[in-house]
C-alpha positions as a LaTeX table, in Angstrom:
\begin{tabular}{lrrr}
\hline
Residue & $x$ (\AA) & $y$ (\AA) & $z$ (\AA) \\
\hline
Unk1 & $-18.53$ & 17.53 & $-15.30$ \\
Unk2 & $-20.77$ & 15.18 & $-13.77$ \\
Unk3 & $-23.16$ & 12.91 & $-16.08$ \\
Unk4 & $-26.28$ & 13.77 & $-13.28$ \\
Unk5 & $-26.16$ & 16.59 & $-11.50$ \\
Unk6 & $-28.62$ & 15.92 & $-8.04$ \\
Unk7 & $-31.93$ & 17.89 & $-7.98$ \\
Unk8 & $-33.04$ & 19.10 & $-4.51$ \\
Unk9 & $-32.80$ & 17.16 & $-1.80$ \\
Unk10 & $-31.37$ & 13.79 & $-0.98$ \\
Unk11 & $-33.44$ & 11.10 & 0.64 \\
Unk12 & $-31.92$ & 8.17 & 2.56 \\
Unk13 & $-34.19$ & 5.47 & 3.92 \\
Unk14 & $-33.49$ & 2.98 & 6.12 \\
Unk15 & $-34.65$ & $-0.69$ & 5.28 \\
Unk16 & $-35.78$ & $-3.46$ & 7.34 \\
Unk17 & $-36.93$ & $-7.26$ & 6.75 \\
Unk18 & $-40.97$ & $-5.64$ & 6.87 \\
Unk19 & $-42.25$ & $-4.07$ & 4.00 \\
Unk20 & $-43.08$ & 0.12 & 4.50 \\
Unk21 & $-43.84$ & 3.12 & 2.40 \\
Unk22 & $-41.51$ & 6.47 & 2.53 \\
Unk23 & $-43.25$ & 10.13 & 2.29 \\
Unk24 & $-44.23$ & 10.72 & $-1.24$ \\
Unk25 & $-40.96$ & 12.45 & $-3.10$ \\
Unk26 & $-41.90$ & 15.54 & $-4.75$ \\
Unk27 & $-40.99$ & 15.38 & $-8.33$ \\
Unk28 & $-38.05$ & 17.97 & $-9.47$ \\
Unk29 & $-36.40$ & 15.90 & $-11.84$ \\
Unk30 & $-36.71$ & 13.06 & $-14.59$ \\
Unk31 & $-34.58$ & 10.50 & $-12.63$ \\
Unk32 & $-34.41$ & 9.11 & $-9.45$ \\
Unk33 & $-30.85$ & 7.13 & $-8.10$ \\
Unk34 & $-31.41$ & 4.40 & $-5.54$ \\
Unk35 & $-28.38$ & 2.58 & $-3.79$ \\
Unk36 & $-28.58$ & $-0.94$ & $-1.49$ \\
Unk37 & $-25.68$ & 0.31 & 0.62 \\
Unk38 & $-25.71$ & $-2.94$ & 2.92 \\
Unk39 & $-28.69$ & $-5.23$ & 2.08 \\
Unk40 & $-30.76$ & $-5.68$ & $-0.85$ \\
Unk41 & $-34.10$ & $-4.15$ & $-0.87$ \\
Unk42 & $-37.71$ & $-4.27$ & $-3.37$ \\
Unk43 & $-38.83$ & $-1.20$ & $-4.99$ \\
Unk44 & $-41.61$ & $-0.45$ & $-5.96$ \\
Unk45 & $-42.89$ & 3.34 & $-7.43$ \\
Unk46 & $-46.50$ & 4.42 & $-7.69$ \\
Unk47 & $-49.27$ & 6.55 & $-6.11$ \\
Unk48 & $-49.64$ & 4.38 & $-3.15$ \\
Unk49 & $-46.68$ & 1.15 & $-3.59$ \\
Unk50 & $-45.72$ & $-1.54$ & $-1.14$ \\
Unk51 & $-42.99$ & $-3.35$ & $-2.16$ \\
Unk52 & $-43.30$ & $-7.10$ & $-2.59$ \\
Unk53 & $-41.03$ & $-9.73$ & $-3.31$ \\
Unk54 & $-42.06$ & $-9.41$ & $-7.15$ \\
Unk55 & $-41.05$ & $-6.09$ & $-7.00$ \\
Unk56 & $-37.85$ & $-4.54$ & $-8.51$ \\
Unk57 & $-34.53$ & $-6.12$ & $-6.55$ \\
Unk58 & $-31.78$ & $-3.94$ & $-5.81$ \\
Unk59 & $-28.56$ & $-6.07$ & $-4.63$ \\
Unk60 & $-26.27$ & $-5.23$ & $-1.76$ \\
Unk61 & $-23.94$ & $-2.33$ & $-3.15$ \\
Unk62 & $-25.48$ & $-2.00$ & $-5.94$ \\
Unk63 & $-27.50$ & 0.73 & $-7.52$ \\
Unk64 & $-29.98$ & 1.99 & $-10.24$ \\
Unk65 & $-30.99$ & 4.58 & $-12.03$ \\
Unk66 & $-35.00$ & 5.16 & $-12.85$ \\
Unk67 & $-35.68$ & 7.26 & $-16.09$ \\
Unk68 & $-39.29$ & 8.64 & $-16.18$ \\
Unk69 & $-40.42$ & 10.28 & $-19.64$ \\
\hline
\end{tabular}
Protein backbone atom coordinates (compact mmCIF):
# COMPACT_ATOMS: atom_id res chain seq x y z
CA UNK A 1 0.00 0.00 0.00
CA UNK A 2 1.25 3.20 -1.05
CA UNK A 3 2.15 5.99 1.70
CA UNK A 4 0.19 8.81 -0.85
CA UNK A 5 -2.21 7.76 -2.91
CA UNK A 6 -2.48 10.71 -6.03
CA UNK A 7 -5.67 12.87 -5.96
CA UNK A 8 -7.06 13.83 -9.41
CA UNK A 9 -5.07 14.78 -11.92
CA UNK A 10 -1.36 15.01 -12.52
CA UNK A 11 0.27 18.21 -13.64
CA UNK A 12 3.66 18.33 -15.39
CA UNK A 13 5.19 21.68 -16.23
CA UNK A 14 7.85 22.38 -18.22
CA UNK A 15 10.63 24.85 -16.89
CA UNK A 16 12.75 27.30 -18.53
CA UNK A 17 15.66 29.84 -17.44
CA UNK A 18 12.48 32.80 -17.33
CA UNK A 19 10.36 32.92 -14.53
CA UNK A 20 6.26 31.98 -15.38
CA UNK A 21 3.11 31.12 -13.53
CA UNK A 22 1.09 27.65 -14.24
CA UNK A 23 -2.97 27.65 -14.21
CA UNK A 24 -4.10 27.82 -10.68
CA UNK A 25 -4.37 23.91 -9.34
CA UNK A 26 -7.65 23.24 -7.93
CA UNK A 27 -7.29 22.02 -4.47
CA UNK A 28 -8.44 18.14 -3.90
CA UNK A 29 -5.99 17.21 -1.50
CA UNK A 30 -3.70 18.30 1.55
CA UNK A 31 -0.38 17.73 -0.33
CA UNK A 32 1.12 18.58 -3.36
CA UNK A 33 4.50 16.39 -4.83
CA UNK A 34 6.86 18.36 -7.03
CA UNK A 35 9.88 16.63 -8.87
CA UNK A 36 13.10 18.60 -10.76
CA UNK A 37 13.32 15.75 -13.26
CA UNK A 38 16.36 17.44 -15.20
CA UNK A 39 17.10 20.97 -13.84
CA UNK A 40 16.47 22.63 -10.68
CA UNK A 41 13.67 24.98 -10.50
CA UNK A 42 12.10 27.94 -7.66
CA UNK A 43 8.77 27.45 -6.26
CA UNK A 44 6.85 29.51 -5.11
CA UNK A 45 2.80 28.88 -3.92
CA UNK A 46 0.27 31.63 -3.42
CA UNK A 47 -2.75 33.44 -4.93
CA UNK A 48 -0.80 35.08 -7.60
CA UNK A 49 3.36 33.71 -7.12
CA UNK A 50 6.33 34.30 -9.36
CA UNK A 51 9.07 32.47 -8.43
CA UNK A 52 12.31 34.25 -7.58
CA UNK A 53 15.61 33.22 -6.82
CA UNK A 54 14.68 33.49 -2.95
CA UNK A 55 12.12 31.22 -3.55
CA UNK A 56 12.01 27.50 -2.53
CA UNK A 57 14.96 25.43 -4.63
CA UNK A 58 14.21 22.15 -5.85
CA UNK A 59 17.57 20.30 -7.12
CA UNK A 60 17.94 18.28 -10.28
CA UNK A 61 16.25 14.78 -9.43
CA UNK A 62 15.15 15.66 -6.55
CA UNK A 63 11.74 16.13 -5.07
CA UNK A 64 9.40 17.47 -2.27
CA UNK A 65 6.53 17.05 -0.66
CA UNK A 66 4.25 20.30 0.47
CA UNK A 67 1.90 19.60 3.54
CA UNK A 68 -0.89 22.26 3.84
CA UNK A 69 -3.04 22.13 7.20
Amino acid sequence: MAALKSVGVNLNITTSATSAQSAAIAQQTDSIRIVAETAGCHVAIGTNPTATTADFYVAPTDDVFFFFF
